[in-house]
Kinemage of the C-alpha trace (Angstrom):
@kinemage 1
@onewidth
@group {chain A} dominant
@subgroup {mainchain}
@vectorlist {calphas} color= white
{ca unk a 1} P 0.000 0.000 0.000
{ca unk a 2} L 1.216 3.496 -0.372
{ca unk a 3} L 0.102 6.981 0.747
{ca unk a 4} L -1.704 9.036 -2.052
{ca unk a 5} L -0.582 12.751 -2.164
{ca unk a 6} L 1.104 14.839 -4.331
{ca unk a 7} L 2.820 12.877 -6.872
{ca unk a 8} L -0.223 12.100 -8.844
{ca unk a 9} L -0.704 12.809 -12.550
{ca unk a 10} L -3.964 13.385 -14.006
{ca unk a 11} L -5.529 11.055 -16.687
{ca unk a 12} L -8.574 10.088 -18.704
{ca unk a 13} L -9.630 6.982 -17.080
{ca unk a 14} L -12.469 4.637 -18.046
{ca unk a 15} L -15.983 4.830 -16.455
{ca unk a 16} L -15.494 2.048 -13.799
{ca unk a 17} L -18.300 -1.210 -13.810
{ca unk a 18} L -18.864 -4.419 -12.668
{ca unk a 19} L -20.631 -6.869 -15.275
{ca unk a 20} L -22.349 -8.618 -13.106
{ca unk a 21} L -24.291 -12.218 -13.492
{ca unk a 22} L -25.552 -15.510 -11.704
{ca unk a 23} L -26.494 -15.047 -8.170
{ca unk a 24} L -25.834 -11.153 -7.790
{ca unk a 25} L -28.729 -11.037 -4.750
{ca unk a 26} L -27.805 -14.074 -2.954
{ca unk a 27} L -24.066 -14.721 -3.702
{ca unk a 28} L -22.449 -17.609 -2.019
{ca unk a 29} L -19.533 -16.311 0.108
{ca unk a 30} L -16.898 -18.600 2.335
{ca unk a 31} L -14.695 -17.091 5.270
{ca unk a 32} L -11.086 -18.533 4.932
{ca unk a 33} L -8.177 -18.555 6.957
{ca unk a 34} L -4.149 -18.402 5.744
{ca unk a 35} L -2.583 -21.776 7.058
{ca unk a 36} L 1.329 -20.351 7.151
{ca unk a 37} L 1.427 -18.301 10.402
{ca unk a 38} L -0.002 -15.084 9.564
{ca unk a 39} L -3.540 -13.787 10.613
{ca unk a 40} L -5.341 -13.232 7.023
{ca unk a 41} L -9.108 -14.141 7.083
{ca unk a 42} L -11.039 -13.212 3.207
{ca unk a 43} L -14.246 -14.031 2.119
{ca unk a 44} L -13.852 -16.317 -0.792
{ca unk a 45} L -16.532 -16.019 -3.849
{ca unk a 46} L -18.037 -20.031 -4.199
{ca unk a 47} L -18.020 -21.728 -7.491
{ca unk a 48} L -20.941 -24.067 -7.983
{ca unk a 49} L -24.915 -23.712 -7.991
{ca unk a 50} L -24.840 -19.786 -6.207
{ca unk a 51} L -21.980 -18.858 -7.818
{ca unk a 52} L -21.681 -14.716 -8.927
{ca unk a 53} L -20.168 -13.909 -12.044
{ca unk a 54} L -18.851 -10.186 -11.714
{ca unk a 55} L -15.765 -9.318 -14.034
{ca unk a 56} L -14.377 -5.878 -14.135
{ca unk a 57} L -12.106 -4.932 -17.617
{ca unk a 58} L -8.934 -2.377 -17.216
{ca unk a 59} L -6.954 -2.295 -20.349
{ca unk a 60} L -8.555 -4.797 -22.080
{ca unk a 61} L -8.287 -7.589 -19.554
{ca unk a 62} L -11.314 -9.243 -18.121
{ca unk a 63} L -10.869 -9.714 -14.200
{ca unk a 64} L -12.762 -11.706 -12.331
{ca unk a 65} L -13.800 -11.188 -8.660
{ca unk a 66} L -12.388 -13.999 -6.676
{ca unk a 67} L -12.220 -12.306 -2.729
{ca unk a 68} L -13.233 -10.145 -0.523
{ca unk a 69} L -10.473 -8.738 1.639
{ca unk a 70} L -10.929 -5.493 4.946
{ca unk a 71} L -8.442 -3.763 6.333
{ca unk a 72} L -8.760 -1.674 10.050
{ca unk a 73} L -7.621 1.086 9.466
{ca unk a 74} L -7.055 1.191 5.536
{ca unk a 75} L -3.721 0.170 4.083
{ca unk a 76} L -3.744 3.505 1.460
{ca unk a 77} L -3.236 6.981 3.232
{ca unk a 78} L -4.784 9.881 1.155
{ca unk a 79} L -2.325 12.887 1.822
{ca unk a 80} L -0.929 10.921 5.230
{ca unk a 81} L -4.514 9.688 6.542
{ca unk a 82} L -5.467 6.190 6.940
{ca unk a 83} L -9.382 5.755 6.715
{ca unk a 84} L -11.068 3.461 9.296
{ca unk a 85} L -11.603 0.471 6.972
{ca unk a 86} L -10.461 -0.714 3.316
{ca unk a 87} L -12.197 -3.010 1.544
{ca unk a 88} L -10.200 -4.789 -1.232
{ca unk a 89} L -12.590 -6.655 -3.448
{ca unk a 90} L -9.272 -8.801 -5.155
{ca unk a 91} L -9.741 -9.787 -9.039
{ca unk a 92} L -8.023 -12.381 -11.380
{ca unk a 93} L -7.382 -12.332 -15.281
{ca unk a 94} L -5.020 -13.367 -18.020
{ca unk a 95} L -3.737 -10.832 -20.699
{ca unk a 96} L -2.549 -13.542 -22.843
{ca unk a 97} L -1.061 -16.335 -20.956
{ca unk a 98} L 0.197 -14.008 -17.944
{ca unk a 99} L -2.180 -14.124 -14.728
{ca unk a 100} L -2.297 -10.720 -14.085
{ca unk a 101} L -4.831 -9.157 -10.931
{ca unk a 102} L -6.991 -6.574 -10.300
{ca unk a 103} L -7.542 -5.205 -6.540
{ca unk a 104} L -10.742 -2.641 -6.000
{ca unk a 105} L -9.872 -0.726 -2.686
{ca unk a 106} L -13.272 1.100 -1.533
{ca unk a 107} L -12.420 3.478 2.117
{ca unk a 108} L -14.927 3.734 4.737
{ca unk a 109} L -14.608 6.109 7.775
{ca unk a 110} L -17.053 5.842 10.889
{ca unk a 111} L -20.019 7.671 10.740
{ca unk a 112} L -23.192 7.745 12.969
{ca unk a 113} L -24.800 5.207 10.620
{ca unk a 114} L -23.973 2.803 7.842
{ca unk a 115} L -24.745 2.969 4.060
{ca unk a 116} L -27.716 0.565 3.825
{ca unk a 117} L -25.933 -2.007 1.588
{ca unk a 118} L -23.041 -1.975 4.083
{ca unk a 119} L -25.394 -2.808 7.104
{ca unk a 120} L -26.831 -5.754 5.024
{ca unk a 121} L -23.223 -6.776 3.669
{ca unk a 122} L -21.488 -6.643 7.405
{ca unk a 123} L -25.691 -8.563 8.862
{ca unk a 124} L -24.328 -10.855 6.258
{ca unk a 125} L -21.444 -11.757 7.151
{ca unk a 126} L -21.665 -11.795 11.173
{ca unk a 127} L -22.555 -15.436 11.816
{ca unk a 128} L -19.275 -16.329 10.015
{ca unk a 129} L -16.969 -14.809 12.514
{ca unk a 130} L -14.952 -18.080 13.447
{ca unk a 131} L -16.560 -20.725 10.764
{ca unk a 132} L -14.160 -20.716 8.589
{ca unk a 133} L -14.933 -22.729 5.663
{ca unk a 134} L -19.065 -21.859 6.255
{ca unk a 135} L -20.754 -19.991 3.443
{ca unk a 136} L -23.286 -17.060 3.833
{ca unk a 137} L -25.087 -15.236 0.892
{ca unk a 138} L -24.291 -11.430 0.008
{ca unk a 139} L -26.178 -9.089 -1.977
{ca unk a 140} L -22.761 -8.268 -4.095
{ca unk a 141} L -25.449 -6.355 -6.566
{ca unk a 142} L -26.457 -3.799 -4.235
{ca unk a 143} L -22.599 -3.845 -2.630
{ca unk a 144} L -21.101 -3.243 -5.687
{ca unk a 145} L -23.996 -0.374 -6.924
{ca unk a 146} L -23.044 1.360 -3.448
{ca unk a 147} L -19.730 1.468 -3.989
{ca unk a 148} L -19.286 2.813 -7.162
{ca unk a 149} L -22.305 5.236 -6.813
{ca unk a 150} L -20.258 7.619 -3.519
{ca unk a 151} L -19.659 10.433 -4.072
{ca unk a 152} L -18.100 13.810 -2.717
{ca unk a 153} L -19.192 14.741 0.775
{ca unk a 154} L -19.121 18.576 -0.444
{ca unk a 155} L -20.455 19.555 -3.807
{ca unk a 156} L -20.627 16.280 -5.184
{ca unk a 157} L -19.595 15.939 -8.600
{ca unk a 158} L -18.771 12.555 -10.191
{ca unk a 159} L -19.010 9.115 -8.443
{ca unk a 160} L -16.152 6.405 -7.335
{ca unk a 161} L -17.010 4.693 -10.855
{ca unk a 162} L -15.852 7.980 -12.435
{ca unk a 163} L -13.526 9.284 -9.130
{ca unk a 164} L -10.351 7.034 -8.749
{ca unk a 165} L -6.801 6.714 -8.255
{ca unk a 166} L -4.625 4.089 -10.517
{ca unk a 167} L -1.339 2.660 -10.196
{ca unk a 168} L 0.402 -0.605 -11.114
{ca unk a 169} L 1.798 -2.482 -8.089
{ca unk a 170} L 1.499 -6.073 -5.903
{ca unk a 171} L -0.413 -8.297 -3.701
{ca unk a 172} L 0.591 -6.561 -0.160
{ca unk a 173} L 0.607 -9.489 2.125
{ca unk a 174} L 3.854 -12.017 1.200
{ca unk a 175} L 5.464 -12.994 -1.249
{ca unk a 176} L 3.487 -9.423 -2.510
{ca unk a 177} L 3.133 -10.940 -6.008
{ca unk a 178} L 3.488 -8.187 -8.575
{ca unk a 179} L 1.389 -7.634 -12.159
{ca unk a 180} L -1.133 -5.850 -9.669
{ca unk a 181} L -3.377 -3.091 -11.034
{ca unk a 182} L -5.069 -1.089 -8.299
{ca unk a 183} L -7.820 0.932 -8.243
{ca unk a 184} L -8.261 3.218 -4.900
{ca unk a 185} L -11.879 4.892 -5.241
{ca unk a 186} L -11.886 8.468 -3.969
{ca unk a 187} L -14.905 8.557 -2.080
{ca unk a 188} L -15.568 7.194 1.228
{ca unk a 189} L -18.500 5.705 2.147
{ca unk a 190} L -20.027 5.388 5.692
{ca unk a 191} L -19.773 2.926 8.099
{ca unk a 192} L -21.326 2.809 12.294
{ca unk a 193} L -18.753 1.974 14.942
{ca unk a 194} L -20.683 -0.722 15.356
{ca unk a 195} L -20.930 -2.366 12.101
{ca unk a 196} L -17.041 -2.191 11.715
{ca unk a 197} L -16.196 -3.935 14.919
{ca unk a 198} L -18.654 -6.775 13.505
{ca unk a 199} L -16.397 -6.773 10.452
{ca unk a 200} L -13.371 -5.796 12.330
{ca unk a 201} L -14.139 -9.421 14.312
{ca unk a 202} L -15.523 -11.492 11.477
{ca unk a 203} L -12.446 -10.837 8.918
{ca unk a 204} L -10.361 -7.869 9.784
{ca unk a 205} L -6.625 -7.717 9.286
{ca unk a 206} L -4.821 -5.174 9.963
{ca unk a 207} L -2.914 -2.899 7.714
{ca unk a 208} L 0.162 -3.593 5.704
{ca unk a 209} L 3.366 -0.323 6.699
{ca unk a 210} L 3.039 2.317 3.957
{ca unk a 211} L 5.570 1.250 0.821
{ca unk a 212} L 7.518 3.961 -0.978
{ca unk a 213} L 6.470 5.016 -4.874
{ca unk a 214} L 9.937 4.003 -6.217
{ca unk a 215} L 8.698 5.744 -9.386
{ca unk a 216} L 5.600 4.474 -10.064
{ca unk a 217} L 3.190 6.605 -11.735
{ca unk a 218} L -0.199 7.505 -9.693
{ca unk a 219} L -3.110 8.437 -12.189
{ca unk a 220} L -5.819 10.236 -11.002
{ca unk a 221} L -9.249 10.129 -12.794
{ca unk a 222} L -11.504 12.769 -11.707
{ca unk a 223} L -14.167 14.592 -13.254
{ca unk a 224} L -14.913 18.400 -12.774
């Protein structure tokens, strides 16, 4: 992860969207756990009968959504602040032979109440905390629609599908694969105290130190 600030350079970026088929209302979900040492719980998206189809293309590669990954506080800083929570919604493709990956980081900072499809995301997910392996179903549809459909606090003026930041990168937890492409949306949504201690329990991990640019290129889409 790295912190967002100054060394940004403006770009026209693609209108962000998630085609989105199978079970978008009721999509099967599993809570995993890493087996080498290291606290990392992810929901996994489940193959088979409820299985949700939602593929995201950058560049001209299809990526698939595979997890579901939050952070407590966020691993990006935006000009040296960390939100409360990052969700990382973690894609797969191939351009040609190569896997390559897509990561979707949406921030959330505390608020006195919860977006409405982030109440029913986190209700959810609760009775997981511990099962791993069990499955719950998520309303990704309404997830995904509230995620990309944020916008400014003040003066709105374009939405996180339009509102991003883009940089090429790697997997942040080891061996921090690279042939990453990340996509930080601008616009935080809400989320109660409450709601992200119930996430915070179920699948929280905590966030990765702050990584240095090493001249890498930060676009910035944003419309005025």
């Amino acid at each position: 992860p790295i912190n967002i600030e100054m060394d940004v350079r403006a770009a026209a970026l693609p209108v962000l969207g998630w085609q989105i088929g199978g079970e978008a209302a009721a999509a099967a979900f599993s809570l995993e756990r890493s087996v080498d040492g290291e606290d990392r719980r992810w929901l996994r998206s489940v193959r088979g009968e409820y299985a949700l189809s939602a593929v995201m293309s950058v560049k001209g590669v299809a990526y698939g959504l595979d997890s579901v990954e939050a952070h407590a506080p966020s691993e990006h800083a935006v000009g040296g602040v960390r939100s409360d929570l990052e969700l990382q919604l973690v894609h797969s493709g191939l351009a040609g032979q190569q896997a390559r990956y897509l990561i979707v980081s949406a921030l959330f900072n505390v608020a006195a109440q919860s977006a409405p499809a982030v109440t029913a995301f986190v209700t959810a997910i609760a009775p997981l905390a511990g099962r791993y392996g069990e499955e719950a179903a998520v309303d990704f549809g309404a997830l995904a629609m509230a995620l990309l459909a944020q916008t400014e606090r003040v003066a709105p003026t374009a939405t996180n599908a339009q509102s991003y930041y883009a940089y090429a990168g790697s997997f942040t937890a080891a061996p921090c694969t690279e042939g990453v492409e990340w996509v930080v949306l601008k616009n935080a949504l809400s989320i109660s105290a409450t709601d992200l201690e119930v996430l915070r329990g179920a699948m929280g991990q905590a966030a990765r130190p702050l990584q240095a640019l090493n001249n890498r290129v930060v676009l910035d889409s944003h419309v005025l």
